[in-house]
N, C-alpha and C positions, 0 to 999 in steps of 0.2 A: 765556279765549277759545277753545283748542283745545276744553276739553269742551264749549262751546255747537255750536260747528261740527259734532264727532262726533254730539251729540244730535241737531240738526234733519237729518243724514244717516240717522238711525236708521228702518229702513221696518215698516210696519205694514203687513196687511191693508187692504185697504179698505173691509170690513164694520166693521173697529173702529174706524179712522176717521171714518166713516159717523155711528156712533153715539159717539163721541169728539165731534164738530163737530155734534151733534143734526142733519143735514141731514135733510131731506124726502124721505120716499121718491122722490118722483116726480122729484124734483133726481135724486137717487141715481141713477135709472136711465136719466134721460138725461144724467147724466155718464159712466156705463159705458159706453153705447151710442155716443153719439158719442165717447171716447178706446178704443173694442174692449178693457175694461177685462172680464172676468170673474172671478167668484167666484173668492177666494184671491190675488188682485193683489198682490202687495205694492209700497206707494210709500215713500216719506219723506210729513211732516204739508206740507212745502212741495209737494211736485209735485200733491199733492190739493188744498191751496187754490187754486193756480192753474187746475187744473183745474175746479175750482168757480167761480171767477172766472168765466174763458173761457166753462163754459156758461151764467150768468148775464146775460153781457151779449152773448150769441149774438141776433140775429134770428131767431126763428119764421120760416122760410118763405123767409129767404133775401132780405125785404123786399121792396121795390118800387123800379123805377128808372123 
């Protein structure tokens, strides 16, 4: 159990995560842009999928009320 905890603490770039998780460019760069993520970031694999998450099921535009 400790070594699963230490591994998914372990952080990577987020260029190789990028391409670790095959994401889509245009994903990629409006996940950088909206977390102010630049070249060389490094996360853990968890804080990048949620961040993928997040901008996944963002509204374009901020919706309509």
């Amino acid at each position: 159990m400790a070594k699963k905890e230490i591994q998914s603490q372990e952080h990577f770039s987020i260029e190789t995560l990028k391409e670790k998780n095959r994401t889509p460019d245009a994903v990629y760069q409006g996940m950088c842009a909206a977390n102010g993520w630049q070249r060389g970031k490094m996360v853990s694999q968890e804080e990048y999928r949620q961040a993928h998450q997040r901008f996944l099921n963002t509204i374009i535009g901020g919706g309509r009320k």
